[in-house]
Residue frames as qw, qx, qy, qz and C-alpha x, y, z in Angstrom:
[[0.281, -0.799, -0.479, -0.231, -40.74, -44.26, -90.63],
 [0.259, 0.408, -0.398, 0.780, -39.66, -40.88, -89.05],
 [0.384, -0.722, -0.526, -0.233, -41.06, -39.76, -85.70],
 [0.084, 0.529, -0.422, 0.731, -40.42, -37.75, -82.83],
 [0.515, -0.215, -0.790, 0.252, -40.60, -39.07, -79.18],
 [0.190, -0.525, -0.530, 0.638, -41.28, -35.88, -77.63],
 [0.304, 0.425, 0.436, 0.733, -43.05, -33.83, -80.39],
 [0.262, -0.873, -0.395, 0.113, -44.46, -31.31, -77.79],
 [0.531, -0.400, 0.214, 0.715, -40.78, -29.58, -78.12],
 [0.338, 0.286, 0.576, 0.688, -41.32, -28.70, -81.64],
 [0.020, 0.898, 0.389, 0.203, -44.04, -26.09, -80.57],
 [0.309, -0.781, 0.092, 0.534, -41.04, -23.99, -78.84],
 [0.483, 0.284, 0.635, 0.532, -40.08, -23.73, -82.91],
 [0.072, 0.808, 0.352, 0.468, -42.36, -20.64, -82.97],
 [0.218, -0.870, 0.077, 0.435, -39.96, -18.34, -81.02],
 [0.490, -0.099, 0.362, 0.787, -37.70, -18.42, -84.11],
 [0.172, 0.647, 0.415, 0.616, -40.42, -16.21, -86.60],
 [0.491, -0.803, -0.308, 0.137, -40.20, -14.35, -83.47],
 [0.517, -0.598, 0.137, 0.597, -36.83, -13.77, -82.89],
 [0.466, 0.307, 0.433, 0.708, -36.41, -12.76, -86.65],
 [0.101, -0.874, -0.471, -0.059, -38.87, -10.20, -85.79],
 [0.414, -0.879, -0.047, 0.232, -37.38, -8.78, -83.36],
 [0.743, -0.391, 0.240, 0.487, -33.95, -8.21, -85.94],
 [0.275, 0.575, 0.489, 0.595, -35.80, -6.93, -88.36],
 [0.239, -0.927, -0.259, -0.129, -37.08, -4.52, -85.65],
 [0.705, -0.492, 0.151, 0.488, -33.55, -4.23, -84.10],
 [0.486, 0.118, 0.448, 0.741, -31.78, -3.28, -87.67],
 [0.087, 0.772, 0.560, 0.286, -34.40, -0.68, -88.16],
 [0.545, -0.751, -0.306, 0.213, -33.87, 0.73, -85.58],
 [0.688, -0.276, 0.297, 0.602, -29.73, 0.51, -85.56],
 [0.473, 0.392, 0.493, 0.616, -30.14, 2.10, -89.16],
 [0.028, 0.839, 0.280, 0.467, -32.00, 5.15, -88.23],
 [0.372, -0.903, 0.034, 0.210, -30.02, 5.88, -85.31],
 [0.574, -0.258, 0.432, 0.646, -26.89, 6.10, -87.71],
 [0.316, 0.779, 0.442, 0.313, -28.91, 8.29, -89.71],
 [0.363, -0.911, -0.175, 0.088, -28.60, 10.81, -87.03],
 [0.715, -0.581, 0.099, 0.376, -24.79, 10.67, -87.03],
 [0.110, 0.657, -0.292, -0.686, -24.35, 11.67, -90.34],
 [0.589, 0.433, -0.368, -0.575, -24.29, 10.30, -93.97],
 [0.991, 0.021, 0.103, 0.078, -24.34, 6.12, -94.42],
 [0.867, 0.333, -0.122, 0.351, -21.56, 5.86, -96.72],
 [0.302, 0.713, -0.439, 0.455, -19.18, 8.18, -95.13],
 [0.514, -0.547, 0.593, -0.291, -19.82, 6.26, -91.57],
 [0.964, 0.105, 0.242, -0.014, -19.08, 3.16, -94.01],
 [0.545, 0.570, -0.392, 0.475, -15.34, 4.73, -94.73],
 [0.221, -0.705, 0.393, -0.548, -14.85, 5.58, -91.18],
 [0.838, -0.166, 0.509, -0.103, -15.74, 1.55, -89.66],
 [0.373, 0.379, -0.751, -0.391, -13.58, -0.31, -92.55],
 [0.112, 0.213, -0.946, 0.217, -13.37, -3.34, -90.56],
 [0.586, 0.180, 0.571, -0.546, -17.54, -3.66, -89.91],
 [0.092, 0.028, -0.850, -0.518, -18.89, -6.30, -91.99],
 [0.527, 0.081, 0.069, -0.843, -22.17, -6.23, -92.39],
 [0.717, 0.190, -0.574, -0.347, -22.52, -9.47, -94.23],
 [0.281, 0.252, -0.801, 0.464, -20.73, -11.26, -90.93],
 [0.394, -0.066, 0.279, -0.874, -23.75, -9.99, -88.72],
 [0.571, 0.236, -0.380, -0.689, -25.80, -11.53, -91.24],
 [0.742, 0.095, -0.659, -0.077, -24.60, -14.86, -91.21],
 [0.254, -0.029, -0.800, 0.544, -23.97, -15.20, -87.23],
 [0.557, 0.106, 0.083, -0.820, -27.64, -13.88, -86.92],
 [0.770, 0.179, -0.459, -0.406, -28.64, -17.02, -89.41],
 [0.482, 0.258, -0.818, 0.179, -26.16, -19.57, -87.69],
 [0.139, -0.108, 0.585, -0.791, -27.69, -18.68, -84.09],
 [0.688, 0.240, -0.106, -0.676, -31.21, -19.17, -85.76],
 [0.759, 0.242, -0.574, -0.189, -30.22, -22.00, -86.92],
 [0.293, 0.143, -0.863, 0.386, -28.60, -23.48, -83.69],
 [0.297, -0.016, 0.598, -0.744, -31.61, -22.85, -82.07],
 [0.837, 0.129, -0.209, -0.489, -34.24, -24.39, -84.60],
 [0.550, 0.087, -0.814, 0.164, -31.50, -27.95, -84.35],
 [0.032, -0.196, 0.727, -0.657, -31.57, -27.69, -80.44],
 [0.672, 0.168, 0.238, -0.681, -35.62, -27.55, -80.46],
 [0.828, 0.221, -0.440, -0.269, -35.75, -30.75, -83.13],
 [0.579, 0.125, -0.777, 0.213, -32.99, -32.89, -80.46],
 [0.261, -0.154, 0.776, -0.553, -35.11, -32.30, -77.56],
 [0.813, 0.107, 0.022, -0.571, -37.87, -33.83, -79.59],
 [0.514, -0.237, 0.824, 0.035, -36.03, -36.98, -79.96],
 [0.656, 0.470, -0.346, -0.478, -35.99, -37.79, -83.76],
 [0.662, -0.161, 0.730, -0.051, -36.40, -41.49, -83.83],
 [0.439, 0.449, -0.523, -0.576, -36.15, -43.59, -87.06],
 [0.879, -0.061, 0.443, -0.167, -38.10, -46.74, -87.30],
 [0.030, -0.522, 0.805, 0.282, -35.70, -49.48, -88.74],
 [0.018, -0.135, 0.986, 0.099, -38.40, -52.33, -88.98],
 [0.552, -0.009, -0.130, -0.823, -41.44, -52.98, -90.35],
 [0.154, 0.142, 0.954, -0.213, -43.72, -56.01, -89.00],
 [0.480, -0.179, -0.271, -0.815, -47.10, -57.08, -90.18],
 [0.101, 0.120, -0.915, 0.372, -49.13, -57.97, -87.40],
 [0.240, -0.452, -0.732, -0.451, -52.53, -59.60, -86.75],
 [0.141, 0.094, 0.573, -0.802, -54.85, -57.85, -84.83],
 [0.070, 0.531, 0.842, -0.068, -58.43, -58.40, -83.66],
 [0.031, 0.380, 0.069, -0.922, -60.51, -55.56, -85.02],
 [0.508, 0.642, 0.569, 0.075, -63.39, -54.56, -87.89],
 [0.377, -0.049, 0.426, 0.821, -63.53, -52.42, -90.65],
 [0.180, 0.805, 0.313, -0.470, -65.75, -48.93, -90.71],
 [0.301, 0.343, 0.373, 0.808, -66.13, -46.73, -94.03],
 [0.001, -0.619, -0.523, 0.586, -67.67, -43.62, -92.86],
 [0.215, 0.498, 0.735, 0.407, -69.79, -41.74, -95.35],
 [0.118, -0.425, -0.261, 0.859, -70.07, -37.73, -95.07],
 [0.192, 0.840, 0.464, 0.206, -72.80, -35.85, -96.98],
 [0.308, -0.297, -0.017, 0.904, -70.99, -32.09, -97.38],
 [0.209, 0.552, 0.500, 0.634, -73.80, -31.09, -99.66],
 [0.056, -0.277, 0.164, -0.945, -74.89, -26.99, -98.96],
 [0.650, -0.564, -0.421, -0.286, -77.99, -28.74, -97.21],
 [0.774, -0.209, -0.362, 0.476, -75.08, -29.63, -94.22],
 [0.286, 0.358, -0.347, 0.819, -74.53, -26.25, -93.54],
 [0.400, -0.630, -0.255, -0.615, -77.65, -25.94, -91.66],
 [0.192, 0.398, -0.659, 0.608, -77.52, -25.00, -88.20],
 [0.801, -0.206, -0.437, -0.353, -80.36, -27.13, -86.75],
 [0.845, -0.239, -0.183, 0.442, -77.68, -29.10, -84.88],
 [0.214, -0.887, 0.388, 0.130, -74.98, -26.99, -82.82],
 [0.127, -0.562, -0.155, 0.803, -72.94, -25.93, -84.21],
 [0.661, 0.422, -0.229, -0.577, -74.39, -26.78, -88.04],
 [0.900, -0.032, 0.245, -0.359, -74.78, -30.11, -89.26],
 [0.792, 0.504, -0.160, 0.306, -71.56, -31.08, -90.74],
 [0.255, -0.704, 0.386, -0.540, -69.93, -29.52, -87.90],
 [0.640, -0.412, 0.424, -0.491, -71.45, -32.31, -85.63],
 [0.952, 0.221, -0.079, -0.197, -71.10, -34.80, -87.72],
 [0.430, 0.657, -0.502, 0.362, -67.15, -34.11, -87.92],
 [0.057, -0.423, 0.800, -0.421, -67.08, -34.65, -84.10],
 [0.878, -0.039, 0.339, -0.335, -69.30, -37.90, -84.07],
 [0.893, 0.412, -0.136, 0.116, -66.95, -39.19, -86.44],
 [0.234, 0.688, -0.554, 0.406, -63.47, -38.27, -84.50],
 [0.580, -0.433, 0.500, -0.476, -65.08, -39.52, -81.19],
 [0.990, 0.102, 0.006, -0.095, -65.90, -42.66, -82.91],
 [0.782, 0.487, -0.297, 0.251, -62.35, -43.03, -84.35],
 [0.315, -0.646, 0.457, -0.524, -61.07, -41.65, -80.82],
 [0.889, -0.188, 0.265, -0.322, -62.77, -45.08, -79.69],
 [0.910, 0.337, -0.214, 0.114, -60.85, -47.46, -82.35],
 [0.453, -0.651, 0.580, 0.184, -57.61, -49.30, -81.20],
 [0.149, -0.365, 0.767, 0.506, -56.84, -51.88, -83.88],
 [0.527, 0.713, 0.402, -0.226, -59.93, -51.00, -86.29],
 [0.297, 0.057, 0.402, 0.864, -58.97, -49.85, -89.94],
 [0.251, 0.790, 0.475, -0.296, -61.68, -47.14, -90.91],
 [0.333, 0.306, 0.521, 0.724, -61.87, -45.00, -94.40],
 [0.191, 0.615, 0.402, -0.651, -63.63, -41.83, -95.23],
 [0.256, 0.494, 0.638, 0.533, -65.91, -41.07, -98.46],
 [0.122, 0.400, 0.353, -0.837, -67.22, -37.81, -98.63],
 [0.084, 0.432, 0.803, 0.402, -70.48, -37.14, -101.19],
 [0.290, 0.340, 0.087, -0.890, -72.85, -34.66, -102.78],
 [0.827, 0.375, 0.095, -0.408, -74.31, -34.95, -106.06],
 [0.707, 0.487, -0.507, 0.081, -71.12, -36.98, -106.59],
 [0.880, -0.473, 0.031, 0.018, -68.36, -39.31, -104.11],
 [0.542, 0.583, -0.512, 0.323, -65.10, -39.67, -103.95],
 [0.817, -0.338, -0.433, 0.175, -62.73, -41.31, -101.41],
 [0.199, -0.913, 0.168, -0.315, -61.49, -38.48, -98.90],
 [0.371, -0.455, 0.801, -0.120, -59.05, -41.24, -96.60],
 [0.759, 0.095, -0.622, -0.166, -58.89, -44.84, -98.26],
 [0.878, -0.448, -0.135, -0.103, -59.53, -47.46, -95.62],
 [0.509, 0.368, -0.470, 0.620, -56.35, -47.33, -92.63],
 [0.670, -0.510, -0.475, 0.258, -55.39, -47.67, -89.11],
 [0.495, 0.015, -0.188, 0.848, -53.85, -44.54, -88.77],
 [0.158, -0.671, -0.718, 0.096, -56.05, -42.55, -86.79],
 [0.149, -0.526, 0.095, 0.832, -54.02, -39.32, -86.79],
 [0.203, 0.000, 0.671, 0.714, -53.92, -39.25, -90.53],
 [0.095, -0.450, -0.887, -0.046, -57.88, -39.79, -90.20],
 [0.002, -0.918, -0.330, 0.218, -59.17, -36.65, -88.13],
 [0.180, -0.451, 0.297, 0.822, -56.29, -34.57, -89.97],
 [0.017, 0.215, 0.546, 0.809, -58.41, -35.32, -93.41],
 [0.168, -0.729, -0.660, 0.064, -61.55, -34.94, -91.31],
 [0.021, -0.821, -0.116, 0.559, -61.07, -31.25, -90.25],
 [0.390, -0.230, 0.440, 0.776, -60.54, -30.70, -93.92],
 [0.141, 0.529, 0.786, 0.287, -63.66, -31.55, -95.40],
 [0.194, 0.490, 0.225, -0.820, -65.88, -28.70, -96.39],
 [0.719, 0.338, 0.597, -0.111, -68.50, -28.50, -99.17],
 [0.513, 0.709, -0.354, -0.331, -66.83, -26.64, -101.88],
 [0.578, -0.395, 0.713, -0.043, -65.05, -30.10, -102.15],
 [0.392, 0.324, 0.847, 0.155, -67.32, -31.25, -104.04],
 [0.075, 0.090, -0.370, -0.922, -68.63, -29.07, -107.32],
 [0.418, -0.313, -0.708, -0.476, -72.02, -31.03, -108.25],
 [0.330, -0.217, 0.474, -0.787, -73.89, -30.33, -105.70],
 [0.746, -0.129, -0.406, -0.512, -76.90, -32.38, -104.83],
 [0.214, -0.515, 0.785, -0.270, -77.16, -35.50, -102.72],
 [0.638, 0.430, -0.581, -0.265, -76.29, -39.04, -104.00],
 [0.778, -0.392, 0.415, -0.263, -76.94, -41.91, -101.49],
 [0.963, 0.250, 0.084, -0.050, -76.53, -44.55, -104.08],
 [0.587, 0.745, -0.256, 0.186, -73.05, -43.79, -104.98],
 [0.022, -0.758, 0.515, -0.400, -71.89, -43.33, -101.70],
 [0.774, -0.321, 0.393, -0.377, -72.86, -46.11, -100.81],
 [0.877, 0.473, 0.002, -0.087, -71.79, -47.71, -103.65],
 [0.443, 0.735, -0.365, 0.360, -68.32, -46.47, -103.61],
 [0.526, -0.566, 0.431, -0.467, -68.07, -47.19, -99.76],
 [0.930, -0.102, 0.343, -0.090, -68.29, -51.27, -100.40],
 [0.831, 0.515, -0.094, 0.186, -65.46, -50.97, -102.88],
 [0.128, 0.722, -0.476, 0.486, -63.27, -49.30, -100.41],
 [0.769, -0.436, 0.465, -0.053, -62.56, -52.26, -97.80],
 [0.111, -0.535, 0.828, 0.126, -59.86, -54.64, -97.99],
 [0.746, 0.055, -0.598, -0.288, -60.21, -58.03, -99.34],
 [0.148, 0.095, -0.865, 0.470, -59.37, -59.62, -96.02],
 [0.505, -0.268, -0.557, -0.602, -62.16, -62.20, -94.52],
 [0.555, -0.397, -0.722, 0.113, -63.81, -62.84, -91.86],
 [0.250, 0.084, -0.245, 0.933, -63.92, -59.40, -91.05],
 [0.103, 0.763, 0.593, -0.236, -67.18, -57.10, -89.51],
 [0.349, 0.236, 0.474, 0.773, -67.90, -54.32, -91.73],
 [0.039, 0.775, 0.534, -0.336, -69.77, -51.59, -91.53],
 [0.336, 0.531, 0.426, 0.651, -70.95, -48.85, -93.77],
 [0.124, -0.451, -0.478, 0.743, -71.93, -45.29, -91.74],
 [0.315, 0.423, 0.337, 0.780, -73.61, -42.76, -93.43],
 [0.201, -0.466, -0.450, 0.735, -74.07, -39.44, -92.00],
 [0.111, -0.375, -0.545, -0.742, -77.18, -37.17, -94.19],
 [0.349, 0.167, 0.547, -0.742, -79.74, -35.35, -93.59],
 [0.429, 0.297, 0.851, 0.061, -81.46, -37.93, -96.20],
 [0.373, 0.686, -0.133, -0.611, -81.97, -35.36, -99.32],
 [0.478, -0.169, 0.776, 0.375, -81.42, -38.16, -101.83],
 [0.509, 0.566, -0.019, -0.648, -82.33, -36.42, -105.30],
 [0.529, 0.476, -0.534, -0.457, -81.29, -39.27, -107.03],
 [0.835, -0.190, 0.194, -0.479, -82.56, -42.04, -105.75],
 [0.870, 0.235, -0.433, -0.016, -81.44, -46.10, -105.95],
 [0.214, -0.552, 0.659, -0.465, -80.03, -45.78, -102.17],
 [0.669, -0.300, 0.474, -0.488, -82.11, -48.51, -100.95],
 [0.868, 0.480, -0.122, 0.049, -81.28, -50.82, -103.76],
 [0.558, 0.546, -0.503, 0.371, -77.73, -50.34, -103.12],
 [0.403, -0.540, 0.478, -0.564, -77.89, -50.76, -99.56],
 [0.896, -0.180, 0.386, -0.125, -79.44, -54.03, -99.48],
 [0.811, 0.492, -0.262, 0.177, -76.23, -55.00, -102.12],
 [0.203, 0.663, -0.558, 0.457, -73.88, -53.99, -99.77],
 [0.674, -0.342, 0.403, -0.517, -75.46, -56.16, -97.31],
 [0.906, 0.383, -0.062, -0.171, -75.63, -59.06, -99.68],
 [0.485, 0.586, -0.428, 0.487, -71.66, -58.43, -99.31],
 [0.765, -0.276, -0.455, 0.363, -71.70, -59.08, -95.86],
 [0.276, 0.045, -0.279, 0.919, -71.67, -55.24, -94.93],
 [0.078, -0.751, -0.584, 0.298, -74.33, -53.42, -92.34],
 [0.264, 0.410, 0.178, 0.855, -75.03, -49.96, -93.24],
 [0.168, -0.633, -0.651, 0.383, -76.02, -47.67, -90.86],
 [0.082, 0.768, 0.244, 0.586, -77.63, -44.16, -91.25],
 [0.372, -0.443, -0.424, 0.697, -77.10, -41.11, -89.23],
 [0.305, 0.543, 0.532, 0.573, -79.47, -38.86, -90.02],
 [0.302, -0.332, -0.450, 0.772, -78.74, -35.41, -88.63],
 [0.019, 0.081, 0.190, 0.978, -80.90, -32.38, -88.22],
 [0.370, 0.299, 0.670, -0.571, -84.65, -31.48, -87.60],
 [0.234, 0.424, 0.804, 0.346, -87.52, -33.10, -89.67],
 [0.061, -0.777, -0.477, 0.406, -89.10, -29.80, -89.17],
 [0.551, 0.723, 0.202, 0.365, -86.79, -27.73, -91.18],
 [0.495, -0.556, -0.004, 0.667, -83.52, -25.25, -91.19],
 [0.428, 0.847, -0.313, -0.028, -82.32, -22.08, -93.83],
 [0.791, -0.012, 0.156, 0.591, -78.90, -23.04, -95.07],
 [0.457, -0.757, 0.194, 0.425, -76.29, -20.63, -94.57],
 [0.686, 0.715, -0.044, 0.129, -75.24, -18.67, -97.83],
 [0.646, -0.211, -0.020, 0.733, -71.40, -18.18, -95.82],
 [0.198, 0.503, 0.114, 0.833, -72.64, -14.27, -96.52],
 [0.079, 0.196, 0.552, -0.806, -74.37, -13.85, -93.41],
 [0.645, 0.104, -0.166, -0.738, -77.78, -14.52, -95.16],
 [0.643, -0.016, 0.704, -0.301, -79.46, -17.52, -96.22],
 [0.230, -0.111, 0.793, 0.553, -79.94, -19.22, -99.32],
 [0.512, 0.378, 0.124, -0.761, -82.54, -18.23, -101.59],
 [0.495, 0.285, 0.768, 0.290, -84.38, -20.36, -104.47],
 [0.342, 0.212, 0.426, 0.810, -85.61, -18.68, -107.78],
 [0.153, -0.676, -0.644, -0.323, -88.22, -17.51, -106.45],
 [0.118, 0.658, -0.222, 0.710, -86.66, -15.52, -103.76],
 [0.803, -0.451, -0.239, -0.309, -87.97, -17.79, -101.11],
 [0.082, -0.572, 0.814, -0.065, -84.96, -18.85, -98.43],
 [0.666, 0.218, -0.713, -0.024, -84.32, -22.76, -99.13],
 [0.642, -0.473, 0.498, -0.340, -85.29, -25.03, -95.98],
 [0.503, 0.272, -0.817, 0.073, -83.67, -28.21, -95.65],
 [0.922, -0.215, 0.102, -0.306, -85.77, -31.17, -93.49],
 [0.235, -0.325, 0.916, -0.028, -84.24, -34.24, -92.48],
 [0.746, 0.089, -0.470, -0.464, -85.64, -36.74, -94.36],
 [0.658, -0.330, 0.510, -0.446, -86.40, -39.40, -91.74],
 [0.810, 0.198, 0.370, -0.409, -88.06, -41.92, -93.96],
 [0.382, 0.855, -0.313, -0.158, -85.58, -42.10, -95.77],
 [0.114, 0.616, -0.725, 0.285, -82.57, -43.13, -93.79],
 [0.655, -0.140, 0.571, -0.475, -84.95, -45.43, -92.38],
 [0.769, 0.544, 0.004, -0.336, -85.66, -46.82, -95.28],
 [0.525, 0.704, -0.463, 0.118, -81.87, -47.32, -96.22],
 [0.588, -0.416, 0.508, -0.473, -81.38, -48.38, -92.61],
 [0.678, -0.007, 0.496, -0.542, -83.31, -51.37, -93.52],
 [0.811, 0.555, -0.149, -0.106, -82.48, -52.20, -96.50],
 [0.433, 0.632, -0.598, 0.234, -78.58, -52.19, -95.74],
 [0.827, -0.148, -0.512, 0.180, -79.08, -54.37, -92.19],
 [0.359, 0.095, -0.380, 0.848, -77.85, -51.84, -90.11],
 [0.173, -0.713, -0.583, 0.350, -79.81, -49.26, -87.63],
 [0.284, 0.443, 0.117, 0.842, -80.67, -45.71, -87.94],
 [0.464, -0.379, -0.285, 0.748, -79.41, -42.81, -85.65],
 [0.003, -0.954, -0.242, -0.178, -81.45, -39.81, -85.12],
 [0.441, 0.084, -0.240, 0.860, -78.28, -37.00, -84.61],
 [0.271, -0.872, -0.283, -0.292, -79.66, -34.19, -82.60],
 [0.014, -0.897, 0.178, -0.405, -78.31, -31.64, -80.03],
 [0.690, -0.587, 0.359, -0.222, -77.53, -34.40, -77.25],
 [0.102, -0.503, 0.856, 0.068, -74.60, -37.11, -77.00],
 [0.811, 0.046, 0.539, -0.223, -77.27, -40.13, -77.43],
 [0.697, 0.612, -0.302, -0.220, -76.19, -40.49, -81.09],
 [0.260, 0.666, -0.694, 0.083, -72.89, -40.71, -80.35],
 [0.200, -0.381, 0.889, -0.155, -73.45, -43.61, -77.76],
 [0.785, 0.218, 0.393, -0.427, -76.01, -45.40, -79.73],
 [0.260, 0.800, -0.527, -0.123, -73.20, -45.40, -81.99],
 [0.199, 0.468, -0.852, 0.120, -70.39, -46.84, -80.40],
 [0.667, -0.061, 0.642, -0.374, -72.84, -49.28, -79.13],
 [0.895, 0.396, 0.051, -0.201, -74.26, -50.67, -82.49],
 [0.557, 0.638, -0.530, 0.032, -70.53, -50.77, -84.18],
 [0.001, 0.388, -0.901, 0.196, -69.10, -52.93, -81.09],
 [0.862, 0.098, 0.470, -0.162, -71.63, -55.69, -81.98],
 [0.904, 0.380, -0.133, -0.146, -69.90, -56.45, -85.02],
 [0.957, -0.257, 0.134, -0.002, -67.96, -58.86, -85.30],
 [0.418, -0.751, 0.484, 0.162, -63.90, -59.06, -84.96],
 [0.939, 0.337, -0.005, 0.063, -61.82, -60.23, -87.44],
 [0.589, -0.425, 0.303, 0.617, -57.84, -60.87, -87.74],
 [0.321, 0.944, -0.040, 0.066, -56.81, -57.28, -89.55],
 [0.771, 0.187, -0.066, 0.606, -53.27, -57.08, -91.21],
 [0.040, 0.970, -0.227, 0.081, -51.22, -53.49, -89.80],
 [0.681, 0.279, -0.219, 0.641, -48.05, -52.81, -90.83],
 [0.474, -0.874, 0.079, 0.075, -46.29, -51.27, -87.51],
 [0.348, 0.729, -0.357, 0.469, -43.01, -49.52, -87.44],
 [0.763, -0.638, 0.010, 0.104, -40.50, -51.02, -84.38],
 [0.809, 0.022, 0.068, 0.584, -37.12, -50.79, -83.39],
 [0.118, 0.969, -0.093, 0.198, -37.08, -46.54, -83.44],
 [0.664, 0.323, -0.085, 0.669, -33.51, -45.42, -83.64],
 [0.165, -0.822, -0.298, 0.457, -32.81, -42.99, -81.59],
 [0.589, 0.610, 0.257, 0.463, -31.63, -39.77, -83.92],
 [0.304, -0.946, 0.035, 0.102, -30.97, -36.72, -81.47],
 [0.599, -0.639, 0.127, 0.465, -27.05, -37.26, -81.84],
 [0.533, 0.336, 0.459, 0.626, -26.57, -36.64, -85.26],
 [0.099, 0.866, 0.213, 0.441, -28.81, -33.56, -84.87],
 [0.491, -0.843, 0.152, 0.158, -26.67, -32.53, -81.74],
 [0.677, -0.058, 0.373, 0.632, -23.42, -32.83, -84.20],
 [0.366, 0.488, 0.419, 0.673, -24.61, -31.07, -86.35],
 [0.330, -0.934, -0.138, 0.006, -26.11, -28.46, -83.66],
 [0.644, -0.507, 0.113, 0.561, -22.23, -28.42, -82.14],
 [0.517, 0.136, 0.309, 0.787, -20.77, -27.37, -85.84],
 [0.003, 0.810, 0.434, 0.394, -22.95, -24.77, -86.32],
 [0.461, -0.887, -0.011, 0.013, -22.58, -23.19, -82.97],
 [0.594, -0.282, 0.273, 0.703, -18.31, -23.61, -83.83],
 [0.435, 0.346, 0.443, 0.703, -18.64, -22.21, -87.28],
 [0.048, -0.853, -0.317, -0.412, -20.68, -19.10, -85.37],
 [0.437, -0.860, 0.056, 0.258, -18.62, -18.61, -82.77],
 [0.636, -0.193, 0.312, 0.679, -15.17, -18.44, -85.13],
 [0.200, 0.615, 0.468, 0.602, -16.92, -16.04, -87.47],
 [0.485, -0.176, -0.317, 0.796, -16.21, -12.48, -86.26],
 [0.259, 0.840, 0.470, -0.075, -18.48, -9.58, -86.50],
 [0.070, 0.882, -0.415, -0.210, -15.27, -7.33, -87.81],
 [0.794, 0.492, -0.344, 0.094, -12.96, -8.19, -90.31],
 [0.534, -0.786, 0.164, 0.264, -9.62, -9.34, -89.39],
 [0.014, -0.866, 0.383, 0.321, -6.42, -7.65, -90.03],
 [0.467, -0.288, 0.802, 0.236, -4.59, -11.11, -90.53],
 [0.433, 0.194, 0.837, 0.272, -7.19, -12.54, -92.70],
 [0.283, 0.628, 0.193, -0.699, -7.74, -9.35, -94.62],
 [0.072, 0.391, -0.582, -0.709, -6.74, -10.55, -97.92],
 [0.040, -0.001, 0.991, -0.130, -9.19, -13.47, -97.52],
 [0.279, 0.031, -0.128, -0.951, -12.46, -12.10, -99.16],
 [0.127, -0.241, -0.950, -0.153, -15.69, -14.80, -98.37],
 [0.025, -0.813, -0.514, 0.273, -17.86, -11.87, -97.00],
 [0.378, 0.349, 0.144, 0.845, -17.45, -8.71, -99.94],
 [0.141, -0.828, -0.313, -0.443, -19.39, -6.47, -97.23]]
């Protein structure tokens, strides 16, 4: 396992597309004031001894000593040992609805929006939880298989978006379905199912599969964002969606629904609206369930790595400083730069 002990270094990484910049601007320059003096090729008989190609490569090497330098103050560390170790904790699948219903903007800043950061905070919360993500339209699929790596987690989370998913539509049953296949086999664990909808289920058998997943010893809860009242959905053209008729498309929360599934799956259901109460009615319900011993494989023993990259830094910075920008006389016969 690689890592870096001080990866805040690595942002000083963007002065190099910089400095290139500025050499590209530099050479531009250099080139048109040697216009001025008179023809290229005859002020390229008059300098034998300028290599051009030299420039080149002590330009690159410098570049290069300066990307190594920026990677060994991050402290590249190399875990040598892997341990698997119990820890008290439960096990969340979280369910996302992306269908084009989610773009509405009901909720700040649109409903799929908010959902994303009720679902980071939550995972913000977890210390040695394992938690998955499913995402679902008129189809499911697993977006993050169940894991403890919480980075890894909001990195596929700020991916999601609904072209994701082609079939549109929105498929409770599946997701819900596909969710209980995506925990570990490891018992005595608390489970929990999340889904986050605004309860459009066009295809119906949600509540049926809810109380199965219960039956399995997993709670399902609902989060059902948006206003029962109704929103346009955002065509991403600066309009609104239209239906055939030419009407724009509202999208309702379907209350009765999620209630409905709620209940069926053992679990509670979370009105999402403009205000934080979701979020701590949340992390309230999920820390009643119950704690089980969860296997994670942790990475100990980091290596430190910085001195290898500081060798290699050192050669570099020799092999640019012995490299002349003009040929020399001695080693003229010695051709490894033909400019």
């Amino acid at each position: 396992m690689f890592r870096f002990e001080d990866p805040a270094y690595l942002y000083l990484l963007i002065l190099i597309p910089v400095i290139i910049l500025i050499r590209m601007m530099g050479l531009r320059k250099r080139r048109q004031q040697l216009k001025k003096f008179g023809d290229p090729l005859l002020l390229k008989n008059l300098m034998p001894d300028v290599s051009r190609a030299r420039r080149e490569v002590k330009f690159w090497l410098s570049v290069a000593a300066i990307a190594l330098l920026v990677v060994m103050l991050a402290r590249p560390q190399m875990g040598t040992k892997i341990n698997q170790e119990q820890r008290q904790g439960i096990e969340v699948i979280m369910a996302l609805d992306i269908s084009n219903s989610m773009k509405a903007e009901d909720v700040v800043p649109s409903r799929l929006d908010k959902s994303k950061m009720l679902i980071e905070n939550l995972v913000d919360n977890f210390t040695n939880d394992k938690v998955g993500l499913v995402v679902f339209a008129g189809d499911a699929f697993v977006q993050l298989p169940i894991t403890s790596d919480y980075v890894s987690a909001k990195m596929f989370l700020q991916n999601i978006d609904p072209s994701l998913i082609a079939l549109q539509g929105t498929n409770l049953a599946e997701a819900i379905e596909l969710s209980s296949k995506s925990f570990t086999k490891q018992e005595g664990v608390g489970r929990a199912i999340i889904i986050i909808t605004d309860g459009e289920d066009h295809e119906g058998g949600a509540v049926e599969a809810a109380k199965e997943a219960k039956k399995n010893g997993m709670r399902v809860f609902v989060l059902g964002v948006g206003s029962p009242k109704g929103s346009p959905v955002p065509d991403g053209s600066g309009g609104y969606m239209k239906d055939r008729t030419g009407q724009e498309v509202m999208s309702a929360l379907n209350e009765d629904m999620c209630k409905q599934v709620a209940k069926a799956g053992g679990g509670a259901y979370i009105h999402v609206d403009n205000t934080n109460l979701a979020q701590k009615q949340l992390d309230a319900e999920i820390g009643k369930l119950q704690k089980g011993d969860i296997m994670s494989v942790v990475y100990s023993e980091y290596d430190e790595q910085f001195q290898a990259v500081g060798i290699l830094l050192l050669l570099v910075l020799i092999a640019e400083t012995i490299i002349l920008e003009s040929k020399n006389p001695l080693l003229s016969r010695i051709k490894l730069f033909k400019k």
